[in-house]
C-alpha positions as CSV (number, residue, x, y, z in Angstrom):
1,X,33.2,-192.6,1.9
2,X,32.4,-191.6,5.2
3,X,31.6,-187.1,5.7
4,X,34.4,-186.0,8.2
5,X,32.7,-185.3,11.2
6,X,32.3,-181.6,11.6
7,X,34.8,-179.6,14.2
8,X,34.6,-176.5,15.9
9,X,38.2,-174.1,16.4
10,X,39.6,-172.9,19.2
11,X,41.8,-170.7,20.2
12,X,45.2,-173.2,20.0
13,X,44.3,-174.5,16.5
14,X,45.6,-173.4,13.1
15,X,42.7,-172.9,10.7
16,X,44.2,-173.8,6.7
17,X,42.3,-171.7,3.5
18,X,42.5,-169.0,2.1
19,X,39.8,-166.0,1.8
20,X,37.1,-166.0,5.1
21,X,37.6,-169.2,6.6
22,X,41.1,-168.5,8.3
23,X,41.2,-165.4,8.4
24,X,37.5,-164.7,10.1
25,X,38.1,-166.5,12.1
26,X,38.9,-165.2,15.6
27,X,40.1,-168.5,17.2
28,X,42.8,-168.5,14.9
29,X,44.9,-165.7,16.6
30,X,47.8,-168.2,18.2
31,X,48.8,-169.6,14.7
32,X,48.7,-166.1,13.0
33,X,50.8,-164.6,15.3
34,X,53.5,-167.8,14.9
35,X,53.2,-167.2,10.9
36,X,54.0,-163.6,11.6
37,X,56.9,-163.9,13.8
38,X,58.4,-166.4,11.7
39,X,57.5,-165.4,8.1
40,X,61.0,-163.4,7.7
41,X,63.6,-166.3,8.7
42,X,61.5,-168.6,7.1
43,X,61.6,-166.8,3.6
44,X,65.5,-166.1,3.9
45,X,66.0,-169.9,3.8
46,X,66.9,-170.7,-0.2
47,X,63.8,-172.5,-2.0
48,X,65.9,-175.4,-3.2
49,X,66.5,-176.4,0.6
50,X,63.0,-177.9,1.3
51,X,64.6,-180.0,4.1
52,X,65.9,-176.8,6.3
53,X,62.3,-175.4,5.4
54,X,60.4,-178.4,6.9
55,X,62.9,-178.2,9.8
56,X,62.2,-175.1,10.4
57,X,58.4,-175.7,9.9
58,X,58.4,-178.4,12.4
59,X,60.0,-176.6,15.1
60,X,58.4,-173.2,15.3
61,X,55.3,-173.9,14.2
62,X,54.0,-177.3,14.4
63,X,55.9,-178.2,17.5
64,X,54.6,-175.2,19.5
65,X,50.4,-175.9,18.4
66,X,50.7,-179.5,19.2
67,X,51.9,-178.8,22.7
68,X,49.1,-176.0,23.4
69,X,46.8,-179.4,22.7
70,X,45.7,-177.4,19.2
71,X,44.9,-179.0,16.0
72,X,45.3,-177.8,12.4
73,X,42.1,-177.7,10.5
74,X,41.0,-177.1,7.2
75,X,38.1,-174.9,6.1
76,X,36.2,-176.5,3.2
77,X,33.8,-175.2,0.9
78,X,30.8,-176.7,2.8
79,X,31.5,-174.5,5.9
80,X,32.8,-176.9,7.8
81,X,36.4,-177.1,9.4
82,X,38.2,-180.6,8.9
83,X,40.6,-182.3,10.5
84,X,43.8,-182.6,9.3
85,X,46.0,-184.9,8.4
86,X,43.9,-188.2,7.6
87,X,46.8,-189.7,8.5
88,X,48.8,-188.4,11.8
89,X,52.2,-189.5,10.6
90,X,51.6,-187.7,7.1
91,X,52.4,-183.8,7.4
92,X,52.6,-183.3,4.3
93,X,49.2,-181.6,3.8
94,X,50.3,-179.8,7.0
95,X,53.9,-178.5,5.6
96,X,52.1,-176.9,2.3
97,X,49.6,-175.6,4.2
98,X,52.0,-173.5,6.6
99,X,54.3,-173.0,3.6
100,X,51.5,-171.2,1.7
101,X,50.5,-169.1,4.6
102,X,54.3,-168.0,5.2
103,X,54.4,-166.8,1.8
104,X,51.1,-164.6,1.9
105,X,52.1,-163.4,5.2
106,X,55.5,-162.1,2.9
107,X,52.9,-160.7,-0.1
108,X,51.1,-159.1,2.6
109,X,54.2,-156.9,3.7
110,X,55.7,-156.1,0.4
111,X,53.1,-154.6,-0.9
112,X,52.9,-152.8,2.4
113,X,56.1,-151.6,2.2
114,X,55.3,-150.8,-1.4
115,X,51.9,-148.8,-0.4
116,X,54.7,-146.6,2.3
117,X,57.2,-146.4,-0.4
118,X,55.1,-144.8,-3.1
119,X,53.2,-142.7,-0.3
120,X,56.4,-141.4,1.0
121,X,57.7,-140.8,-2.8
122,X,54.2,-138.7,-3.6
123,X,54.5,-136.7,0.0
124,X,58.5,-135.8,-1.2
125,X,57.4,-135.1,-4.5
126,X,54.2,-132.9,-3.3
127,X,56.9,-130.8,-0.7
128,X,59.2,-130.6,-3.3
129,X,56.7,-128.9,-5.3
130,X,55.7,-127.0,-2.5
131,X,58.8,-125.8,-1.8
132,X,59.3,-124.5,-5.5
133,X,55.9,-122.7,-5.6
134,X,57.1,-120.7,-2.3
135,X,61.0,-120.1,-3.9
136,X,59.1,-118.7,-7.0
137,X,56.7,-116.4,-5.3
138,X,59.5,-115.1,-3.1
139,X,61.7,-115.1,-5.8
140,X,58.9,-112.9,-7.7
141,X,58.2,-110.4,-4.8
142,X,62.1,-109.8,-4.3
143,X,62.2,-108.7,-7.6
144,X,59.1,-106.4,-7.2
145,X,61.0,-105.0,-4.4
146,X,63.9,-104.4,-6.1
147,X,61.9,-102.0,-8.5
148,X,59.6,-100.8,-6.3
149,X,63.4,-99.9,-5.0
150,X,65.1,-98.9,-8.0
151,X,62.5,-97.1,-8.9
152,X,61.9,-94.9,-5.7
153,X,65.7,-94.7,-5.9
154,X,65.2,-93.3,-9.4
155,X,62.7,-90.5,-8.4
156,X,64.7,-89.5,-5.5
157,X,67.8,-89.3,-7.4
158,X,65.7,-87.4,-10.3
159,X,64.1,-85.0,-7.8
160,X,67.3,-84.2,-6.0
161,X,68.8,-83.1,-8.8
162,X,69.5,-79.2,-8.6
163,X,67.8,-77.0,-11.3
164,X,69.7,-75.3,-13.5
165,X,70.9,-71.3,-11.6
166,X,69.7,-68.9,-12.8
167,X,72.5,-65.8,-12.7
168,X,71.0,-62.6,-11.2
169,X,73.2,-59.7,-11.7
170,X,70.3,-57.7,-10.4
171,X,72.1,-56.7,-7.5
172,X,75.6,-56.2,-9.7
173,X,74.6,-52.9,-11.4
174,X,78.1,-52.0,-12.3
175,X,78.5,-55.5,-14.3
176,X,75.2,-54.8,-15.7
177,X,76.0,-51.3,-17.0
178,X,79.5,-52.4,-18.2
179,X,78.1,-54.9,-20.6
180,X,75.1,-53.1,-22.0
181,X,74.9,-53.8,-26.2
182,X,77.4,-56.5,-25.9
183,X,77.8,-58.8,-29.0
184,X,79.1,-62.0,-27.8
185,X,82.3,-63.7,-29.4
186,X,84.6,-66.4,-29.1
187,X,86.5,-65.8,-25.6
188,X,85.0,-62.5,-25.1
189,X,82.7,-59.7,-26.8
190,X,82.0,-56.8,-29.0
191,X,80.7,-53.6,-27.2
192,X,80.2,-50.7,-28.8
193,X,82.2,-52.5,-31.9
194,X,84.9,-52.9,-30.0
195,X,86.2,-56.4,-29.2
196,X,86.6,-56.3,-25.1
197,X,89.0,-60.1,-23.6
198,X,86.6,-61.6,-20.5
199,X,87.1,-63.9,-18.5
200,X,83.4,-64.8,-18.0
201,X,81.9,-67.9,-19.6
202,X,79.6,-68.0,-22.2
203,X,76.8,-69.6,-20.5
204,X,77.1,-66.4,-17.9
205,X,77.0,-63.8,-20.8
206,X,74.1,-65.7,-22.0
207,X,72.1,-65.2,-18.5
208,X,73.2,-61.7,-19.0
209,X,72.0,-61.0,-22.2
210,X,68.5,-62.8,-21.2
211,X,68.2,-60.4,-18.2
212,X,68.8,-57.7,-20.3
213,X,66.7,-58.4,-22.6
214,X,63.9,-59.1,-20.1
215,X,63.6,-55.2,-19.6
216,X,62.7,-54.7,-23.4
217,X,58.7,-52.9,-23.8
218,X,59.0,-52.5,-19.5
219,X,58.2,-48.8,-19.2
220,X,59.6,-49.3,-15.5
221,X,63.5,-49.2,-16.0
222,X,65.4,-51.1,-13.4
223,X,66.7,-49.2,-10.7
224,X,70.3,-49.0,-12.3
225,X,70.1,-48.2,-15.4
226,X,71.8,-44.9,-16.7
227,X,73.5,-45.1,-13.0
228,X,76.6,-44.5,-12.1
229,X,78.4,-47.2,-10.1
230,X,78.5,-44.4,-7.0
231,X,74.8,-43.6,-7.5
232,X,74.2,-47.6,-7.4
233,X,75.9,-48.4,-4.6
């Protein structure tokens, strides 16, 4: 059996093969470019029709390489490229060969789309995250805030608090005088042993009994003591 006489591509052929032979080759450009742009209504044509797919075949592919004058060629093992068909009037060689490249062309883009899918799914995912790590540290310095807040608050409330008055009846020498020796009791107190009815509080009898007794061992007497309310004033 004769060799097939060896052929060189150009530009208006359709190279047949799959791995480096078609798709190296750089001639081959005008039959890619048809498997591309028809790849999509080719595929949406049901499998069991297999005449509307050779139709369709015949008229957007074949028909438009035979008129640029191109041939279809297959790349064989040896290196060569090969005519096809053996036969002009059989295409059947030619309708599996363009069948097979329309559905890598379709493998090519679904995993494509596959490859965008999953990179868009990881890129939300990695925001998403993202956008937690950034709620929780906000989320943890508001609420440092807050008791840095409450806590200021706390102090300021604490040290604006008034201390307790202290009653100074240093400059009431007639009140002091009066209640010399007292003896405190229930709504009023004993004073010299006799019950006297006041109208002060306890906690002011108290102060006046501290002051009092503040003098006690104090060779210096204050000023009105043994003074007469006249004397005082």
């Amino acid at each position: 059996m004769p060799r097939p006489t060896a052929i060189a591509p150009t530009k208006n052929d359709a190279v047949f093969g799959r791995g480096g032979g078609s798709n190296k080759c750089r001639k081959n450009t005008c039959f890619r470019d048809l498997i591309e742009h028809h790849w999509v209504p080719y595929s949406s044509i049901a499998h069991h029709q297999t005449r509307a797919k050779k139709a369709y075949v015949k008229e957007f592919v074949i028909r438009p390489i035979s008129e640029m004058g191109g041939r279809f060629l297959k790349f064989e093992s040896s290196g060569c490229y090969e005519l096809l068909p053996a036969c002009p009037t059989d295409l059947k060689a030619i309708y599996q060969k363009i069948s097979q490249s329309m559905r890598d062309e379709k493998k090519k883009h679904c995993a494509t789309q596959l490859t965008n899918m999953t990179t868009k799914k990881s890129t939300k995912s990695s925001t998403k995250k993202a956008e937690k790590r950034v709620k929780r540290v906000r989320c943890s310095n508001d609420d440092s805030s807050v008791s840095t807040a409450s806590t200021t608050s706390s102090s300021d409330s604490f040290s604006s608090e008034e201390e307790p008055s202290i009653i100074d009846y240093s400059h009431s020498p007639s009140v002091a005088d009066a209640w010399m020796d007292i003896r405190f009791a229930p709504n009023g107190a004993f004073k010299d042993d006799e019950f006297v009815q006041t109208s002060m509080g306890e906690d002011e009898m108290m102060a006046l009994l501290n002051y009092e007794s503040s003098f006690q061992g104090n060779t210096t007497e204050p000023f009105w003591l043994g003074a007469t309310d006249e004397t005082a004033m």
